[in-house]
N, C-alpha and C positions, 0 to 999 in steps of 0.2 A: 377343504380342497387343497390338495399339491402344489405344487410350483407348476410342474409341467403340466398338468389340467389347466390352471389360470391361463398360463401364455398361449396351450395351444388354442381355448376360445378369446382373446384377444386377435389371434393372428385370424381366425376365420374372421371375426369381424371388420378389421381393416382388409376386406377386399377390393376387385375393382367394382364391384356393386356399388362400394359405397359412396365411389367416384365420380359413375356411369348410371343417369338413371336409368329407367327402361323408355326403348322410344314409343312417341306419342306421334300418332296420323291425324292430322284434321286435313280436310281441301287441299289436298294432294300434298302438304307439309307435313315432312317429317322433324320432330323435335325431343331431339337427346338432352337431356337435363345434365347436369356437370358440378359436382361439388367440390370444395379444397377440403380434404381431409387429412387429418393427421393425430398422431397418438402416440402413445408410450406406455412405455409398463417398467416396472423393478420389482425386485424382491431379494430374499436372502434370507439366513440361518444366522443364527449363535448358539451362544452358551454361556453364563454367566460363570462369576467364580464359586457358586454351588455347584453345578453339574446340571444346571435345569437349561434346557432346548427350549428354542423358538422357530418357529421359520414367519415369515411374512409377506404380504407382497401389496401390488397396486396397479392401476393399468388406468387411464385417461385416456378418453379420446373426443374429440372436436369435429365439426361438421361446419360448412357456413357452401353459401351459393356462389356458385364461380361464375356459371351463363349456362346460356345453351348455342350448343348447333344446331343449323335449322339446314333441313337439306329440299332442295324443291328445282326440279326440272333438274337434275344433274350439276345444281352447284351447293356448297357447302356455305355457307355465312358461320361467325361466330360472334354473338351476342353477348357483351358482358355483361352482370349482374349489376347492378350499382348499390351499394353499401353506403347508406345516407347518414352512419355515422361516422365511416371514416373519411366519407368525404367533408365533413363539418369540420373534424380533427386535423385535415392535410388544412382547409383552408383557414383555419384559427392559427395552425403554425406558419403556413405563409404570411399572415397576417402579424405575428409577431414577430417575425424575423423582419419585416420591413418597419417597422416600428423604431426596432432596435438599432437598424442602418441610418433612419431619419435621427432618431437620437444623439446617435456617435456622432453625427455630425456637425451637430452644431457645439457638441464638445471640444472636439478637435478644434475647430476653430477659434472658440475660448473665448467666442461670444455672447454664449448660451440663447443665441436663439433660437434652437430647434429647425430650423428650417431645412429645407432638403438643396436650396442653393441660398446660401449665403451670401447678403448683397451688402455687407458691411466691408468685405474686401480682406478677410481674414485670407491665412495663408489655407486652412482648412477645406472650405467648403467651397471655390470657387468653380 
């Protein structure tokens, strides 16, 4: 396959289909399904120092759940997805960043107690 073959079924594929589901009616609810997509491609040509040609190429692309719209009696709602890993991941980093705050703290103080208020009377943690 060509360059320009690959890229142009790449670009079909990244449409707004693939963003926009198709909506769905239940009990007077309408619900649009909504995904984050996104993708890439490259390619190219050479030539070594024989004279022998190559071309190449590659194209990625990602899908994950964004929410839905839900539309009912004339109003619009927007329901996000919730992603139970990256909410694990945001709360392990919160979680280690306050760790690291309680830490430093009782270093600065040069008491080494760890504590998050220092009742030794250091200049640090008071």
């Amino acid at each position: 396959m060509d360059m320009e073959k690959l890229f142009a079924k790449v670009g079909d594929s990244l449409s707004v289909k693939r963003v926009f589901g198709e909506p769905i009616e239940r009990d007077g609810v309408t619900v649009i399904p909504v995904a984050r997509v996104s993708g890439g491609w490259g390619g190219g040509t050479g030539q070594d120092d024989e004279g022998s040609q190559g071309t190449g190429g590659g194209a990625g692309m990602t899908a994950a759940p964004a929410g839905a719209f839900l539309i009912e009696g004339g109003r619009v709602r927007w329901r996000p997805a919730v992603d139970p890993v990256r909410m694990l991941v945001v709360v392990l980093l919160v979680l280690l960043g306050l760790r690291s705050v309680i830490r430093s703290c009782g270093k600065a103080c040069g008491c080494g107690c760890r504590k998050s208020v220092c009742s030794c009377g250091g200049d640090g943690c008071s």
